[in-house]
N, C-alpha and C positions, 0 to 999 in steps of 0.2 A: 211647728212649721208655719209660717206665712201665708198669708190669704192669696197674694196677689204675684208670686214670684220675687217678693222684693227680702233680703237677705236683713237677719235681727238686728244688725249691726247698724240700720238704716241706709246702708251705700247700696244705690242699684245697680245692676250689673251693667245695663243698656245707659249711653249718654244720650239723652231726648237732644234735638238741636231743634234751632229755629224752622218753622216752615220755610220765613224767604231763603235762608242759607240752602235749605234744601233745594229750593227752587232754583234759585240763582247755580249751584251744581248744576241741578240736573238741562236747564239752559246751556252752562256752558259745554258739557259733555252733548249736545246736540247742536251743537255749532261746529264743533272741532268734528262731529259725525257728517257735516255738513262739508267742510272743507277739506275731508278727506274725499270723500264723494267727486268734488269738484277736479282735486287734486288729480282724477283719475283724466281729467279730460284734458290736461299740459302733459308736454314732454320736459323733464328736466333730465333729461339722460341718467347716467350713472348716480343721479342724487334723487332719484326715483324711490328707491328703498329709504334712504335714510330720510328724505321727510316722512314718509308714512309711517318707517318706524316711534320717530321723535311724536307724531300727533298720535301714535297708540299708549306709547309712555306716558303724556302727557296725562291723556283719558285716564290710565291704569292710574298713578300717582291722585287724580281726583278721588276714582273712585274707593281706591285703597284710604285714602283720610280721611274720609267724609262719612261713607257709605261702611268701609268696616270700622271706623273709628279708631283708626290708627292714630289720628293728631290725636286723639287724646287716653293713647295707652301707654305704657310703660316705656323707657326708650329702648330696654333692652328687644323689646317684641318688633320694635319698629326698623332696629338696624337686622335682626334675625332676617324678617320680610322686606327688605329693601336689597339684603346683601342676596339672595337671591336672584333678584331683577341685575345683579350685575353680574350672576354667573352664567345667566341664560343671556345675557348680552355677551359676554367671553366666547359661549359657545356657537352663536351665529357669526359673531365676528369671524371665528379661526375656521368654520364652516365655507363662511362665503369665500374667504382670503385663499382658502384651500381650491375651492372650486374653480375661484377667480386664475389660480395659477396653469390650471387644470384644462381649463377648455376656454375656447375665444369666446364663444358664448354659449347661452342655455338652451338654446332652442337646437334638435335632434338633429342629424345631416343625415338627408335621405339620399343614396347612388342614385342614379340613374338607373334602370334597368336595360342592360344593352340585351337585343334581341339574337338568339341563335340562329346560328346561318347553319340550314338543313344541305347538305351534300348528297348528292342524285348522281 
């Protein structure tokens, strides 16, 4: 058994990456955390979801390459994990398209309360 976790064969399990590379990541996933933020303070009507969506993807696709080391694993593992992100995209899609048919909008319609008329 190995002293230090590293396997006989000399291949380590872990890809070490550069500091800057990390840095420059973890920069850019707090920019795009920035512009999300920002995002919140514009109206772009109906395309409200789909940016915030697109800069979540974004972040996830960083972090998923970098951070689990997906650029540098197998490709089968990478389309495994990738095909994923587009079945949970199918399913929001046919979600919202559903709902979207369903009602005018998302926000609850509250009656009025009309007051009983007491007879004397």
């Amino acid at each position: 058994m190995s002293a230090h976790g590293h396997s006989e064969d000399g291949h380590d399990f872990a890809h070490p990456l550069p500091v800057p590379m990390l840095l420059a990541v973890f920069g850019a996933l707090v920019f795009l955390t920035i512009v999300t933020v920002a995002q919140a303070s514009f109206d772009f009507g109906k395309y409200d979801v789909a940016i915030v969506m697109a800069i979540a993807t974004i972040k996830a696709g960083l972090v998923m390459a970098f951070f689990m080391h997906m650029a540098f694993d197998k490709p089968f593992n990478v389309i495994v994990f990738l095909s994923s992100f587009v079945f949970v995209g199918l399913f929001v899609i046919f979600t919202l398209s559903d709902s979207a048919m369903t009602s005018e909008s998302f926000e609850p319609k509250i009656d009025d309360v009309v007051p009983a008329v007491v007879e004397m």
